[in-house]
C-alpha positions as CSV (number, residue, x, y, z in Angstrom):
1,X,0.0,0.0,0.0
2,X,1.7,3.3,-1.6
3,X,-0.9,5.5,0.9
4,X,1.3,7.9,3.6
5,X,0.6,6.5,6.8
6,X,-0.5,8.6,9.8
7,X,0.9,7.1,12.4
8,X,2.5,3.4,13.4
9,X,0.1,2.6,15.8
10,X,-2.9,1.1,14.4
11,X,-1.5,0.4,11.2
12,X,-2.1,-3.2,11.5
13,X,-5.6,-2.9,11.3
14,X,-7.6,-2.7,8.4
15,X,-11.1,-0.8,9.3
16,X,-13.7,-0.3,6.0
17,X,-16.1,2.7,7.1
18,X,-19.6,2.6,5.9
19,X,-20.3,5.8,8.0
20,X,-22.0,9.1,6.8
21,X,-23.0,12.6,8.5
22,X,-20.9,13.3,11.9
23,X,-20.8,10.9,14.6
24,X,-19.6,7.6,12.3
25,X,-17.4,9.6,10.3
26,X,-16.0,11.1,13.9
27,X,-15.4,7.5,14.8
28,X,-13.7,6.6,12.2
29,X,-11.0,10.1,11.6
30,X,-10.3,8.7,15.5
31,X,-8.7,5.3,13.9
32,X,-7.6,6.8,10.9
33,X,-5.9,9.5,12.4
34,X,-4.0,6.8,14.6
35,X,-2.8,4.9,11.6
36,X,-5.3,2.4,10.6
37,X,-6.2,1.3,6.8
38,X,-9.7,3.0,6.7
39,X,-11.3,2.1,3.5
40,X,-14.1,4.6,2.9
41,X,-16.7,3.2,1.0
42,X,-19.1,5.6,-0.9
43,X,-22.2,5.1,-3.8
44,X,-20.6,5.3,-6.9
45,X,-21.4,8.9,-8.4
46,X,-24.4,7.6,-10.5
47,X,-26.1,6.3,-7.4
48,X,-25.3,9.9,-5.4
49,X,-28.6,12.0,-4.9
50,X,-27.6,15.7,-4.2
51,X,-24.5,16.9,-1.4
52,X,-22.4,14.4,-0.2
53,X,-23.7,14.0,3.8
54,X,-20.8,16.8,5.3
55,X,-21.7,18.8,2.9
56,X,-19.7,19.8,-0.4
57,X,-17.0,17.7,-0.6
58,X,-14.0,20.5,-0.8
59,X,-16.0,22.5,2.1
60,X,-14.4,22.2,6.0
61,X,-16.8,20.5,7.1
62,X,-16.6,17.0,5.0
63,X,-13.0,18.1,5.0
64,X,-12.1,17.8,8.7
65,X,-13.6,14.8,9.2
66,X,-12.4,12.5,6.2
67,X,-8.6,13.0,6.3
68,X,-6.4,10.1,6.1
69,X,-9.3,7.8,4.5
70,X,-9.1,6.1,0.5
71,X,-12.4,5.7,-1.0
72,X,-13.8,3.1,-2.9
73,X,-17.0,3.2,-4.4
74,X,-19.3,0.2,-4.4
75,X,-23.1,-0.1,-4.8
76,X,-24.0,-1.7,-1.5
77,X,-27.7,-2.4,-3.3
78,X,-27.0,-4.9,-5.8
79,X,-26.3,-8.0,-5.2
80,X,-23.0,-7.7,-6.7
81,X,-22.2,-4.9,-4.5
82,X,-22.6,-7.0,-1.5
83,X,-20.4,-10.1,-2.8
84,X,-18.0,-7.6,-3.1
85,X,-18.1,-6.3,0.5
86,X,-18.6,-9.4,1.9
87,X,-15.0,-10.3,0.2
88,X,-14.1,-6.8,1.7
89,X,-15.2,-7.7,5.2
90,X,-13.8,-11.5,5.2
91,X,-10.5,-10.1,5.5
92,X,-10.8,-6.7,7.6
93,X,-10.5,-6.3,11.2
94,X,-13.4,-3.5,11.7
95,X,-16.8,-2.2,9.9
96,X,-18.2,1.0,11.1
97,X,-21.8,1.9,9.7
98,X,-24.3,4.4,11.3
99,X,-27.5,2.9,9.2
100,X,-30.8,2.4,10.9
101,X,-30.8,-1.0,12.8
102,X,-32.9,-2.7,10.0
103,X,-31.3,-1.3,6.8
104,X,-28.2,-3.4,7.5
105,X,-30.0,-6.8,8.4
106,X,-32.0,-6.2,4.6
107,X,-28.9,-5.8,2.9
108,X,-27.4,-8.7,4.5
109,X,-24.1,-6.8,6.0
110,X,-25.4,-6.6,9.7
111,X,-23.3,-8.3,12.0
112,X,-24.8,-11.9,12.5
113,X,-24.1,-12.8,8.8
114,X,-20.7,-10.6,8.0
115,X,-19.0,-12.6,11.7
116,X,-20.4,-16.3,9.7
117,X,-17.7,-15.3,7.6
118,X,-15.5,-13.7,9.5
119,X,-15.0,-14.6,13.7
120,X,-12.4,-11.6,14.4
121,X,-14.6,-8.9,13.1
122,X,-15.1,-6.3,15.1
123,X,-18.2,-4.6,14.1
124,X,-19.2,-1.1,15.6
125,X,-22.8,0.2,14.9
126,X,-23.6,3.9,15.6
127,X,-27.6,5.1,16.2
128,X,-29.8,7.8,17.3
129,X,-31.6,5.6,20.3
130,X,-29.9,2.2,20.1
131,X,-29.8,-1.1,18.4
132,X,-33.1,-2.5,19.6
133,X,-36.3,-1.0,21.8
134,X,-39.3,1.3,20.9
135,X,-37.3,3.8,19.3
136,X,-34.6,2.0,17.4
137,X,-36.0,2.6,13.8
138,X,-36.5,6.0,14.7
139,X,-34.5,8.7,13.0
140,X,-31.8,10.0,15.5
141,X,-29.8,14.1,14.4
142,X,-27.8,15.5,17.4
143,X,-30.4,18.0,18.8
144,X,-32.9,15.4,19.1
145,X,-30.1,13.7,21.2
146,X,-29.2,16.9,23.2
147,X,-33.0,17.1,24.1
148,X,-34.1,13.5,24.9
149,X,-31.0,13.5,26.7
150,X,-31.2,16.2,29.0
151,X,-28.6,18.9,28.2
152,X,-30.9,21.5,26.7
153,X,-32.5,21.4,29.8
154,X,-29.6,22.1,31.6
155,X,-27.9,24.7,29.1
156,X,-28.8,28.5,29.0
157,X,-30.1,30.9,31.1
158,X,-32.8,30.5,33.3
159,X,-36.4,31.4,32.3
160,X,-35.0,31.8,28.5
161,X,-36.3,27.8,27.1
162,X,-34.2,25.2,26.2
163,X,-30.8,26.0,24.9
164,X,-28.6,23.5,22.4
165,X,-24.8,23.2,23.0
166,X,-22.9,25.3,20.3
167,X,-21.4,22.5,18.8
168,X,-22.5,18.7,17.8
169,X,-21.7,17.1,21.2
170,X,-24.7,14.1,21.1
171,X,-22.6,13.6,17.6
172,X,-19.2,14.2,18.6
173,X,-19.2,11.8,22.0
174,X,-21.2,9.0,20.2
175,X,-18.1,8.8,17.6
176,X,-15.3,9.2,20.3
177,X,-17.0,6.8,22.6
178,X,-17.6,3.7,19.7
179,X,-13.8,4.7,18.3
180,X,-13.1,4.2,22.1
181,X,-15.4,0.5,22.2
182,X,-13.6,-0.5,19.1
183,X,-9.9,-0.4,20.5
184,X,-11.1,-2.5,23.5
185,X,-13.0,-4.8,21.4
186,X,-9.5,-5.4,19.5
187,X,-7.2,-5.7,22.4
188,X,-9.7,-8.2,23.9
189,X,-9.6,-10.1,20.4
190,X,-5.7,-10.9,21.0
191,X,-6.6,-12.6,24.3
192,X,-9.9,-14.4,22.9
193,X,-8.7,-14.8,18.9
194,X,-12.9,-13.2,18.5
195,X,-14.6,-10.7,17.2
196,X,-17.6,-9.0,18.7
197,X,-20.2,-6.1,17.5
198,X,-19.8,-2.4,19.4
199,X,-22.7,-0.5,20.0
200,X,-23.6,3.0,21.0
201,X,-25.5,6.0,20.2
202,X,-26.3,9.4,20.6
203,X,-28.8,9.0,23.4
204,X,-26.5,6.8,25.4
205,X,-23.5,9.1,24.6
206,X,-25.5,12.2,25.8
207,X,-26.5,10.6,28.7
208,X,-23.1,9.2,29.9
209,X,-22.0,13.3,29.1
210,X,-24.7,14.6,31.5
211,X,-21.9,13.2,34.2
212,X,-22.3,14.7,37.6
213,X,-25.4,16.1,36.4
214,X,-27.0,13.1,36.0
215,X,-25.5,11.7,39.3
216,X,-27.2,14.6,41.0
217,X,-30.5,13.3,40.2
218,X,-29.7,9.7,40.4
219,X,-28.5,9.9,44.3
220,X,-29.6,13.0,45.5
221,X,-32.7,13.1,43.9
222,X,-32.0,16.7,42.4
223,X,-33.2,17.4,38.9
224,X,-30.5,20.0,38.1
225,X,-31.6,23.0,36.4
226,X,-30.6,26.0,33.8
227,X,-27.7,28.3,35.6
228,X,-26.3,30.0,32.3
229,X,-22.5,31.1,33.0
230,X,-22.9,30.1,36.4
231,X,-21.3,26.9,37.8
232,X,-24.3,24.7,39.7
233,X,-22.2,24.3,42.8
234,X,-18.9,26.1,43.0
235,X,-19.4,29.9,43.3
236,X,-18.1,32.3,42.4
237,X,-17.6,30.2,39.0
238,X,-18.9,31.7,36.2
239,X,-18.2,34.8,33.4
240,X,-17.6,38.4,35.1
241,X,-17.4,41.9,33.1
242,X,-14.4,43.4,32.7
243,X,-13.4,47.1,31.6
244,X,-13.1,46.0,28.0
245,X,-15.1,42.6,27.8
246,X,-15.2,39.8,29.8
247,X,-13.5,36.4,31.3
248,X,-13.9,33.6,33.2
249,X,-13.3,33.2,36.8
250,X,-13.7,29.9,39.0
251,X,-12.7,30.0,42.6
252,X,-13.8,26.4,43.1
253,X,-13.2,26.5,47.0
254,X,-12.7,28.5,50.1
255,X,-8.8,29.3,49.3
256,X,-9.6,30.2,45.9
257,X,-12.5,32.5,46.9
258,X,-9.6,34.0,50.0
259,X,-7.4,34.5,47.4
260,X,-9.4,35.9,45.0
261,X,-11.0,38.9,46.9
262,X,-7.5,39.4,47.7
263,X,-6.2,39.9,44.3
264,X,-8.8,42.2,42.6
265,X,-9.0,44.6,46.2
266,X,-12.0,43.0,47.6
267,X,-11.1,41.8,50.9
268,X,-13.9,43.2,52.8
269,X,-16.4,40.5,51.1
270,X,-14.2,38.3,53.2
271,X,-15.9,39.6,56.2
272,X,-19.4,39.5,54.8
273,X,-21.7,36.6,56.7
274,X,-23.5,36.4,53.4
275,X,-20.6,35.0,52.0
276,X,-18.7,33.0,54.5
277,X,-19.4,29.8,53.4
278,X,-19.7,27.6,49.9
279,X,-23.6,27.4,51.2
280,X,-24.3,31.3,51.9
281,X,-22.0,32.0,48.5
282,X,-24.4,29.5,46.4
283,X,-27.9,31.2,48.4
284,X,-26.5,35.0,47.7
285,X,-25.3,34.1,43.7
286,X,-26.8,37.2,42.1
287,X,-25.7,39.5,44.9
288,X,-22.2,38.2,45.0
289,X,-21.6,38.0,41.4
290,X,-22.5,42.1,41.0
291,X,-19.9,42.6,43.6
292,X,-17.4,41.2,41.6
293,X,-18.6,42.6,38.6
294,X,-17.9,46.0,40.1
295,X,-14.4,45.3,41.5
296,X,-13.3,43.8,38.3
297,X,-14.5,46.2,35.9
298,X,-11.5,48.8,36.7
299,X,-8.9,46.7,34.7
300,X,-9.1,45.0,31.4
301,X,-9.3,41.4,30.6
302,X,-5.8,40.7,29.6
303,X,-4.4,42.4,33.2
304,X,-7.0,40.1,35.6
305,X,-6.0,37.0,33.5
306,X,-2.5,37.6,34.1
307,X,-2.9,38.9,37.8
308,X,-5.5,35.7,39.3
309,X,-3.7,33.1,37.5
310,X,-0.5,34.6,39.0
311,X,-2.6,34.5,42.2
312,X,-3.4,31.1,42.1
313,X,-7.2,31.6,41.0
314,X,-8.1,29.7,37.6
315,X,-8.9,32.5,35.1
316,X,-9.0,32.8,31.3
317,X,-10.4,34.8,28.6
318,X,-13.2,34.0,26.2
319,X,-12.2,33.8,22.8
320,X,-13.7,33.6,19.9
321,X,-13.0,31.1,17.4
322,X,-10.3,33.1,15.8
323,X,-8.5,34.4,18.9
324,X,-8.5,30.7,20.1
325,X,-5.7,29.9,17.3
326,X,-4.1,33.5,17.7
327,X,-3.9,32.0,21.6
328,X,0.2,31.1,22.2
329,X,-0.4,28.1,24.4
330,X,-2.8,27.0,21.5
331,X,0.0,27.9,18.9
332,X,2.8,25.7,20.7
333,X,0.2,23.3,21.1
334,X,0.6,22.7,17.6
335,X,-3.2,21.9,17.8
336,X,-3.7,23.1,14.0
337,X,-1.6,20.7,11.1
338,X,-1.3,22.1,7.2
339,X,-1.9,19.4,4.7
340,X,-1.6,20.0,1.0
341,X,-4.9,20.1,-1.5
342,X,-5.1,17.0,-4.4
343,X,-3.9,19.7,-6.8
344,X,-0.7,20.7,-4.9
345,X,-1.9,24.3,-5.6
346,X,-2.7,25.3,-1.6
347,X,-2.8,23.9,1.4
348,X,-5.6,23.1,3.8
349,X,-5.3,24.1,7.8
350,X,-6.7,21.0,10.1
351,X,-7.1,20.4,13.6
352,X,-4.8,18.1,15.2
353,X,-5.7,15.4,17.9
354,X,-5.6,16.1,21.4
355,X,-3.6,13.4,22.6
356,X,-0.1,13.0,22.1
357,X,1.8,9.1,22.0
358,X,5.7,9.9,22.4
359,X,6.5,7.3,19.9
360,X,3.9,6.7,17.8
361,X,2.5,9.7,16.7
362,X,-0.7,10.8,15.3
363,X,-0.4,13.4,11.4
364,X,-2.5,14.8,9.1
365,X,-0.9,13.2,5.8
366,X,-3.4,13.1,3.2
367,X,-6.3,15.2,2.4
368,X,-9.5,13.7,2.5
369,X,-10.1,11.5,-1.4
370,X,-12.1,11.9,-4.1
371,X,-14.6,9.7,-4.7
372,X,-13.3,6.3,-5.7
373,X,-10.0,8.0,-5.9
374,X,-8.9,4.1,-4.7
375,X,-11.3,1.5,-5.8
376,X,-9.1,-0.4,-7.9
377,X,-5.9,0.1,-5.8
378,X,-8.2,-1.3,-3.0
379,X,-9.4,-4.4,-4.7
380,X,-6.9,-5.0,-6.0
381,X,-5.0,-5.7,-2.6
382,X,-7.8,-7.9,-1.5
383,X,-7.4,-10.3,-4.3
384,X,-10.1,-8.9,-6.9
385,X,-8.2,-9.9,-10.2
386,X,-8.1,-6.8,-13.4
387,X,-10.7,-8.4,-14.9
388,X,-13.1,-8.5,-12.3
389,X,-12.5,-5.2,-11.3
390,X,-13.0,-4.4,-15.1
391,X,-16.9,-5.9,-15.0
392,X,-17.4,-4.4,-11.9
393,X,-16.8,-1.0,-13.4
394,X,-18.8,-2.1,-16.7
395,X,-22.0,-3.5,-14.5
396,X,-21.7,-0.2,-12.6
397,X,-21.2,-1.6,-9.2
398,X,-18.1,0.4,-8.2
């Protein structure tokens, strides 16, 4: 295989991705990222009705999360198309798919038949509500996810109505956490010599996000609430004006909240009953927030970042998305990688993944493909001869 490899450490594995839209194709960037032989497997381009899911193909979107992938197109609704990835699966170590539980049983690539052929197949399925109960066949999108699961209720301001998350998180978890299923699937297949299926989806994933959220509920019987930029138990945590904008303070506990009053001028809140304790801080919120509001507005964001974190009280400024790569932590980070475009012409500016492995480490090498940019390079490594690749091509199926 001529393809650049990102990284050494899951290049053993050979993962064919039938995933579309976010949370799959999340899953998938995860092991391809790492190293692994993802095979993305598309319609061929007479079978493709409208934008690919991602949107256009050269936009950011569909961009950032297909990097480091070879496509191969195959017509999974003929029968011919199935033979095919049924040859396809008999040899590979993982299929991802995000389909509705019943679509893949119809076409006869759901797990029970491809493992008949195949033991060590590890096969991860991605949905909106889950593989099986009253909702399985129901269609599943992110917001649906953050609602069902809790986190609009929980996000915003109070008395303003639900409130989504800013970015796909129902999506984004439900990919990380299957990517996350699938590596323990395969280190438990080197003890056992067996494959097994991985399931998740977005309802699960937002629920397992709703963390100590959900645990307040669970054994303290609170049903948590809407507290906008305010932490729900740690105060003074929250976002403070400044004289030129704003940042984010959080004294999480009684030295924090000493050292803080300290720092901006305010030591005579010290001395205030109201806000002696974590309890008489949490009841007087509102009150106590407008005092430091007023204390902090005399200096500028930049000067109170510099002088609480110097004091030993976690503080930071809120950036928007462009100041957060201008930020010079984020710069030596090296948390955005350049990759150059098919055409050699440009380049195209990624984001990096967050974890670092000393020796085996994780690059953007190749730009995401175009569409069947690798079919025949693809079969022709698992065993198709010229010839049938050639009918294929002529009967349409790839």
């Amino acid at each position: 295989m001529s393809f650049p490899k990102a990284s050494a450490a899951l290049e053993r594995f050979t993962v064919l991705d039938l995933t579309r839209v976010r949370a799959g194709p999340t899953c998938v960037r995860q092991l391809a990222d790492w190293g692994a032989n993802v095979i993305k497997i598309e319609l061929p381009g007479h079978r493709e009705e409208g934008e690919p899911a991602g949107g256009p193909r050269d936009g950011p979107d569909f961009q950032n999360l297909h990097r480091n992938k070879r496509s191969l197109t195959l017509d999974l609704k003929s029968p011919e198309g199935v033979d095919v990835f049924r040859r396809l699966a008999a040899k590979a170590d993982v299929v991802v798919e995000n389909f509705r539980p019943q679509v893949k049983s119809r076409l006869g690539i759901d797990y029970a038949a491809l493992s008949q052929i195949n033991p060590r197949l590890v096969y991860a399925s991605i949905s909106g509500f889950g593989q099986d109960g009253p909702y399985r066949d129901r269609p599943g999108v992110d917001q649906i996810a953050q609602g069902m699961g809790g986190l609009m209720s929980i996000t915003g301001e109070p008395g303003r109505g639900p409130m989504r998350v800013g970015i796909p998180i129902a999506d984004l978890s439900a990919g990380l956490f299957c990517a996350l299923g699938i590596l323990v699937a395969l280190l438990e297949r080197e003890e056992s010599g067996k494959g097994q299926q991985v399931a998740t989806s977005l309802l699960q994933a937002q629920i397992f996000m709703l963390d100590f959220q959900a645990s307040r509920w669970l054994n303290a019987g609170e049903v948590p609430s809407q507290a906008g930029n305010n932490h729900p138990t740690h105060i003074p945590t929250g976002v403070f004006k400044t004289r030129d904008g704003h940042i984010n303070v959080a004294a999480v506990d009684g030295a924090m909240w000493e050292r803080l009053c300290r720092a901006i001028g305010a030591e005579a809140l010290l001395q205030k009953p109201e806000y002696a304790t974590a309890a008489a801080r949490l009841n007087n919120r509102d009150a106590l927030n407008a005092e430091l509001d007023r204390h902090l507005a005399r200096r500028s964001s930049a000067e109170w970042v510099d002088e609480l974190n110097e004091a030993g009280v976690p503080c930071g400024p809120i950036h928007a998305i462009d100041k957060v790569f201008a930020d010079r932590q984020v710069e030596h980070l090296q948390m955005v990688q350049e990759i150059g475009t098919p055409d050699g012409r440009g380049t195209r500016r990624m984001v990096g993944q967050p974890v670092s492995l000393g020796r085996t480490p994780s690059r953007i090498v190749a730009a995401p493909p175009e569409r069947g940019e690798h079919t025949a390079e693809v079969l022709r490594e698992f065993g198709f001869s010229e010839a049938e690749i050639a009918r294929l091509h002529q009967r349409h199926v790839i």
